[in-house]
GUPA-691991 format. One record per residue (C-alpha): residue number from 1; x, y, z. Coordinates in Angstrom, 3 decimals, decimal comma. Each point is the difference from the previous one (the first is absolute). Example, Ala and Ser with C-alpha at 12.3 -4.5 7.8 and 13.67 -1.06 7.14 Angstrom:
BEGIN
REC  nufi         X         Y         Z
REC     1    12,300    -4,500     7,800
REC     2     1,370     3,440    -0,660
***
This chain:
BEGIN
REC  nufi         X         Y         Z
REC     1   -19,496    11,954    91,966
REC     2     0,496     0,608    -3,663
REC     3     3,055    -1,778    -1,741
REC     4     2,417     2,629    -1,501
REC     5     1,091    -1,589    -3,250
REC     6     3,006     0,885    -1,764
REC     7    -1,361    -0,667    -4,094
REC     8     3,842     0,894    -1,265
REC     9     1,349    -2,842     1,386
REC    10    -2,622    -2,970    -0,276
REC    11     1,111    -2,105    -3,033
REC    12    -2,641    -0,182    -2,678
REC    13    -1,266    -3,244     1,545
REC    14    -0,834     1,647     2,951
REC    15    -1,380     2,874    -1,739
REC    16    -2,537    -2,491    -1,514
REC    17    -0,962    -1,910     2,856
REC    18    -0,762     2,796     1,701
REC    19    -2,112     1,841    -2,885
REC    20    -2,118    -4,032     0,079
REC    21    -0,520     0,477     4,122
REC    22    -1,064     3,884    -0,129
REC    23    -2,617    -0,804    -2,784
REC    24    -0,980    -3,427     1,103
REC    25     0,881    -1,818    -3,306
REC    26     2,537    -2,571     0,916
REC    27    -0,803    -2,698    -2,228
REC    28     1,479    -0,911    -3,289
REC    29    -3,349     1,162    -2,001
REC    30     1,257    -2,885    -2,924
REC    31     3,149     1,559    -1,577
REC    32     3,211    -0,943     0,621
REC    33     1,473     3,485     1,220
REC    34     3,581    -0,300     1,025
REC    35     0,193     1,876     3,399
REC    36     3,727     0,487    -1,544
REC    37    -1,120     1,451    -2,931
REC    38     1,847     3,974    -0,455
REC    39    -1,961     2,981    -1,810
REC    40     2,881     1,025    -2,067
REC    41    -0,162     3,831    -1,232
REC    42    -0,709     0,070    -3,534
REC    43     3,220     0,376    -2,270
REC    44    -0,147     2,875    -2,471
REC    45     1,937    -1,000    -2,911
REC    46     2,071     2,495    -1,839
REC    47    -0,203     1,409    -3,761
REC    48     2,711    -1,502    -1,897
REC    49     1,907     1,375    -3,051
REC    50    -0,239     3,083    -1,201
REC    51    -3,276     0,935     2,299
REC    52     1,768    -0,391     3,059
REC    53     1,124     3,068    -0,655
REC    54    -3,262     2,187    -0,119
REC    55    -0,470     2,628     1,945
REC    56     3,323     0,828     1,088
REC    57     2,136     2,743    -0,146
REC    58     3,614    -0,007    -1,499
REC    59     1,808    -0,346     2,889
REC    60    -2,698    -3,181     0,945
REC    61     0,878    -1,184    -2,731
REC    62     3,279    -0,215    -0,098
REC    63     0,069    -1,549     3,467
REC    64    -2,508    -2,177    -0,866
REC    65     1,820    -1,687    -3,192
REC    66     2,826    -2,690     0,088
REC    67     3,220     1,208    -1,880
REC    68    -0,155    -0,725    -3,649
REC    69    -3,891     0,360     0,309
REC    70    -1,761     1,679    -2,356
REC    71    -2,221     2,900     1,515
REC    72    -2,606     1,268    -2,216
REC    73     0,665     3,579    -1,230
REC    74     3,884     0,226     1,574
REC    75     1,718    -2,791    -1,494
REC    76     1,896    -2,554     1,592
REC    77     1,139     0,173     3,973
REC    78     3,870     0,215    -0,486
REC    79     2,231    -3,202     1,314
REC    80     2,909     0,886     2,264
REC    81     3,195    -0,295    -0,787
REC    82     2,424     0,005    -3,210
REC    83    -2,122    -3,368    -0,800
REC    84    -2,797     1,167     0,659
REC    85     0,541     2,997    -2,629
REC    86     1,340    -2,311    -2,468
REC    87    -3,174    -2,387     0,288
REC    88    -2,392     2,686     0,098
REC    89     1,955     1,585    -3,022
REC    90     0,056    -3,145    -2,029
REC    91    -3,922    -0,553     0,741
REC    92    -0,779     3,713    -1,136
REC    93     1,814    -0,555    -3,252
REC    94    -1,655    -2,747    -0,679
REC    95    -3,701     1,618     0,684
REC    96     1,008     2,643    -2,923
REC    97     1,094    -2,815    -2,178
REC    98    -3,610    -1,579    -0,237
REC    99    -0,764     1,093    -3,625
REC   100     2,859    -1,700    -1,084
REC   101    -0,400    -2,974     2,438
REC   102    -3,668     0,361    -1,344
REC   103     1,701    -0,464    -4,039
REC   104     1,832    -3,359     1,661
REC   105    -2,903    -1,285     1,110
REC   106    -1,334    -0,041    -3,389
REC   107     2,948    -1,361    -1,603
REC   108     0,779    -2,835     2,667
REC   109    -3,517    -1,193    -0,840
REC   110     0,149    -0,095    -3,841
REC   111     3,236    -1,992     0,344
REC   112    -1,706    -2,462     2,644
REC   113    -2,772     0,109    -2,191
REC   114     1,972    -1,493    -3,367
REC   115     2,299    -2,357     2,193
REC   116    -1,161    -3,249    -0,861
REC   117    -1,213    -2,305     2,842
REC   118     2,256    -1,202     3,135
REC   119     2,080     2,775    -0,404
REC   120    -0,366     1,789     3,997
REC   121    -1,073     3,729    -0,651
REC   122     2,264     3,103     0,218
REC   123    -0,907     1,400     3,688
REC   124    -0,887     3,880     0,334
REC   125     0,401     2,785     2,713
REC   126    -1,760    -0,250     2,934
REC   127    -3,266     1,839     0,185
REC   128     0,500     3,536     1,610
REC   129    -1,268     0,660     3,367
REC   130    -1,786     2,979    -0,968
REC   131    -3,145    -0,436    -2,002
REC   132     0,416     3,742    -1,248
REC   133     3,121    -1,355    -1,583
REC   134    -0,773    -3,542    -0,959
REC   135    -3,099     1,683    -1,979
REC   136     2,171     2,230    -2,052
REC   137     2,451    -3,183    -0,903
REC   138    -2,920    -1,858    -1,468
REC   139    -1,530     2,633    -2,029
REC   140     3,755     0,541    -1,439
REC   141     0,326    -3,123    -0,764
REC   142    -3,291    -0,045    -2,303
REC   143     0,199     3,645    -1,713
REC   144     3,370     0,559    -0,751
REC   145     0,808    -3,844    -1,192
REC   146    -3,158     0,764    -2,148
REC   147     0,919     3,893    -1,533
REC   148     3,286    -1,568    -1,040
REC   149    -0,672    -2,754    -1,459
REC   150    -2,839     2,108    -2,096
REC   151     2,819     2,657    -0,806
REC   152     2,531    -3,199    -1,673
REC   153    -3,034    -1,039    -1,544
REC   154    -0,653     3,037    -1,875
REC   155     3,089     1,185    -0,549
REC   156     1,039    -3,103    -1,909
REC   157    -2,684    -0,585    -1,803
REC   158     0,695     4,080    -1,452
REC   159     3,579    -1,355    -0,710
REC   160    -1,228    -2,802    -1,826
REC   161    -2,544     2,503    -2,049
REC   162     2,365     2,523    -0,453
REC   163     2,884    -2,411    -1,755
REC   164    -2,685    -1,318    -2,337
REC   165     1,018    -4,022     1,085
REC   166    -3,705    -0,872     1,111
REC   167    -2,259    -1,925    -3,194
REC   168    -1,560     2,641    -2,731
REC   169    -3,397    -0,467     0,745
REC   170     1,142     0,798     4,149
REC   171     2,128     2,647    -1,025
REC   172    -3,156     1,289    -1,570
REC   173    -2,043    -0,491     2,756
REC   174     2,384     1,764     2,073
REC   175    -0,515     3,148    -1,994
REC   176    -3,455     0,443     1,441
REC   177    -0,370     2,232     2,840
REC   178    -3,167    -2,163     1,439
REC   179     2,066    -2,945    -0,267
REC   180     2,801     1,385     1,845
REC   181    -2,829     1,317     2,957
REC   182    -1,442    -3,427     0,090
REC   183     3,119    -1,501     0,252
REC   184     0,941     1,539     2,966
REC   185    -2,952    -1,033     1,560
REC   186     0,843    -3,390    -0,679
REC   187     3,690     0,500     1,707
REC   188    -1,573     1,501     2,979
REC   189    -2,282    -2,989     0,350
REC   190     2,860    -2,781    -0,576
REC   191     2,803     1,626     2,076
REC   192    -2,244     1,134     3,263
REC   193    -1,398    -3,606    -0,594
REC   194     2,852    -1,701    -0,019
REC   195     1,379     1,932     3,113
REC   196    -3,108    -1,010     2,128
REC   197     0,056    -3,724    -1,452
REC   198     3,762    -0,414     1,409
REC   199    -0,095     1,937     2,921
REC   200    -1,074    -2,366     3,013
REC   201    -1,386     3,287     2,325
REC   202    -2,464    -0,654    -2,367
REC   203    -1,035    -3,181     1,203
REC   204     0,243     1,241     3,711
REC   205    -1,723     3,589    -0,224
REC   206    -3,286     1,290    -0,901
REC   207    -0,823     2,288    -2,737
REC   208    -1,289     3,325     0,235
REC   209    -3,623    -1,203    -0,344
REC   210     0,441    -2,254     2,468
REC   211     1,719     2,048     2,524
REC   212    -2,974     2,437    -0,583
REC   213    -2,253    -2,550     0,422
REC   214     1,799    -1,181     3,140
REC   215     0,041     3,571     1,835
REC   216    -3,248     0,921    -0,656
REC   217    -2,179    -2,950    -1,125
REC   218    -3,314     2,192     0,319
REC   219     0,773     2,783    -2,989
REC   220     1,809    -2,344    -2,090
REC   221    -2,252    -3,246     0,014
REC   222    -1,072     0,515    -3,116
REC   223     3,235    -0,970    -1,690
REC   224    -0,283    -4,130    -0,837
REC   225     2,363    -2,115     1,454
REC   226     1,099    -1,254    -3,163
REC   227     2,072     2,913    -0,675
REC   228     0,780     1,100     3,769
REC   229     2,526    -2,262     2,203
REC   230    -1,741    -1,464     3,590
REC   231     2,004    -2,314     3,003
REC   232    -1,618    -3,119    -2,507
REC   233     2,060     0,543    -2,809
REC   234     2,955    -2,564    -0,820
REC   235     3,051     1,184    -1,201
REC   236    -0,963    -0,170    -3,444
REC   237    -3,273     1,589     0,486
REC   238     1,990     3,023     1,664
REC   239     2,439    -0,015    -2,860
REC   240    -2,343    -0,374    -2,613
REC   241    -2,314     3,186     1,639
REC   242     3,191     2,187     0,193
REC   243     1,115    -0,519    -3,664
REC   244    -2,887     0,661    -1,215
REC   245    -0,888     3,405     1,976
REC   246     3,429     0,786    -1,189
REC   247    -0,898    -0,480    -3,731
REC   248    -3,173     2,101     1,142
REC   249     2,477     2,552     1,299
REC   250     2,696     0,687    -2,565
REC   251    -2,552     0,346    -2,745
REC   252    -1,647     2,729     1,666
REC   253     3,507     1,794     1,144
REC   254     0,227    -0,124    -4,022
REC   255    -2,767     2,007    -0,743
REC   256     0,690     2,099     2,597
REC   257     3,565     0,616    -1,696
REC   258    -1,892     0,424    -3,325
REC   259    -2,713     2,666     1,289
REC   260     3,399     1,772     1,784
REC   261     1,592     0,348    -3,822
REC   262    -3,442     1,132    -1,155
REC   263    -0,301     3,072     2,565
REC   264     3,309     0,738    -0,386
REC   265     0,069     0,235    -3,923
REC   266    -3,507     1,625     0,167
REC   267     1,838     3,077     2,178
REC   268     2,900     0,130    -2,612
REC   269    -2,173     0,649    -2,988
REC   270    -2,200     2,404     2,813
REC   271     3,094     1,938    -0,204
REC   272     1,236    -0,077    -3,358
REC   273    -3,490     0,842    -1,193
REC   274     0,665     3,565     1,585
REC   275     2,990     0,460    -2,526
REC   276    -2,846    -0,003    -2,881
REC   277    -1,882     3,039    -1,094
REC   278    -3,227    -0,301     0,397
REC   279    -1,163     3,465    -1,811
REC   280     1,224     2,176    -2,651
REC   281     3,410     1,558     0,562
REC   282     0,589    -2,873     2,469
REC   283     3,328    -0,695    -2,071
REC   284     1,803     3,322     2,017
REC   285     0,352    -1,988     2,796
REC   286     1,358    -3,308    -2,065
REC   287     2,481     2,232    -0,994
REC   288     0,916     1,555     2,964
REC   289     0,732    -3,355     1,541
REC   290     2,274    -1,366    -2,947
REC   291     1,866     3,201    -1,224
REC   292     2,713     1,500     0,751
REC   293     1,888     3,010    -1,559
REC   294     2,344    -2,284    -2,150
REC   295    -3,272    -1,956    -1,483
REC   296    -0,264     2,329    -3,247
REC   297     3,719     0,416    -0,563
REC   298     1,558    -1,678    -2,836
REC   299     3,690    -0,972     1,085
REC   300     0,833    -1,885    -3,526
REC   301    -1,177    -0,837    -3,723
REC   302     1,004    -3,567     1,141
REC   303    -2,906    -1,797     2,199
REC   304     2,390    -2,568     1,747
REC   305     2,217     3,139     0,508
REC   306    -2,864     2,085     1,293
REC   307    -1,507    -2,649     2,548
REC   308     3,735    -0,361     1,460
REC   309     0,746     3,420     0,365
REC   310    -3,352     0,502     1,578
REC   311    -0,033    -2,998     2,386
REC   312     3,741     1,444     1,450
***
């Protein structure tokens, strides 16, 4: 008579022992196999961050995300309560003040930078949790230190030209138009330098090259790693890569500036050129342009009288 066996509620020790009787193998072929031992389903492990959030709706979303959380493409989940809309308030304020936390950055680090030794640094803001917003406080804190310190540069070194007060032979040189367009090359090279020697990102991040290099190593292997940032680099290595892509950088934005004044002044005399007469009798329309019906009157004997009573 065949033994009805219940498989549901046999313990997994009995499950084995009676898998070794039905196929005749109920020796230990040399391993040491824990009759104990419990196949455990395999434990999927979910996305964090931001890609957690793929593939859901809105509404997923939302239900999906701890208050305060910041959900790609929506913002942050709002907190409950009146301290929860303070909190999320205050941490949405400070998100739109990451230029200017960005210009801090900058500043904290040239002070830390000229404090002589043993003195503890000045701390600065957390990092933001968003990397959307974190990116646009470094990038602040490396252009717009950089354009002003390039505008004081210039405009006090026009001061200083303009009142006469620098030596003769540099007033001179002054005086020269390719001078003066050299010059600002120079000041673009020392102040975007200087920014990107004292900020301490800059130490931390990669370069442009790099990060190019980094994201897709195939199509840009050709660039040398002397110039391009890797994992390798110390902290002066980094530095000394970003300052000098910078340098690389604001000479460039220069010409660009330059070739902008060029296209533009090119289209100004494109259109005063159509003012001149380019054939005989051409002068008709000269004068229909800068006549007018009191041009030929005389309105006194006296000149200064006559330009006075014709300019009221």
């Amino acid at each position: 008579m065949n033994e009805e066996l219940n498989f549901a509620e046999m313990s997994d020790e009995e499950l084995i022992k009676r898998f070794q009787a039905i196929s005749g193998n109920t020796t230990n072929t040399g391993s040491n196999v824990s009759t104990d031992t419990q196949i455990k389903p395999e434990t999927v492990v979910a996305p964090e961050g931001e890609n957690r959030f793929e593939g859901m709706t809105r509404k997923e979303k939302l239900n999906a995300a701890e208050p305060g959380e910041l959900i790609p493409g929506f913002g942050r989940k709002p907190r409950e309560g009146v301290g929860g809309f303070v909190q999320d308030t205050l941490q949405n304020t400070g998100e739109s003040l990451a230029p200017a936390v960005g210009v801090l950055d900058t500043i904290t680090d040239v002070i830390n930078m000229a404090s002589p030794n043993g003195i503890p640094d000045i701390p600065k803001v957390p990092e933001y949790e968003a990397k959307s917003v974190q990116a646009v406080r470094n990038i602040s804190g490396l252009i717009i230190p950089s354009l002003g310190l390039r505008s004081l540069a210039i405009q006090g070194f026009s001061k200083i030209h303009a009142a006469g007060k620098a030596a003769p032979w540099l007033q001179k040189l002054g005086n020269s138009k390719s001078f003066s367009y050299f010059s600002k090359f120079g000041i673009d090279i020392g102040t975007g330098g200087f920014v990107d020697y004292a900020a301490e990102q800059n130490q931390k991040d990669d370069n442009l090259l790099g990060t190019l290099k980094g994201y897709w190593p195939k199509t840009f292997q050709w660039i040398p790693e002397s110039v391009a940032t890797d994992a390798d680099d110390t902290p002066g290595e980094k530095r000394a890569k970003n300052v000098g892509e910078g340098a690389i950088f604001n000479v460039l934005s220069s010409i660009i500036e330059g070739a902008a004044y060029l296209t533009k002044a090119g289209r100004s005399i494109k259109r005063t050129s159509q003012f001149i007469p380019a054939k005989e009798g051409g002068t008709k329309n000269i004068d229909t342009l800068t006549k007018d019906e009191f041009t030929d009157i005389k309105f006194s004997d006296n000149p200064i009288e006559d330009n006075v009573l014709r300019g009221s």
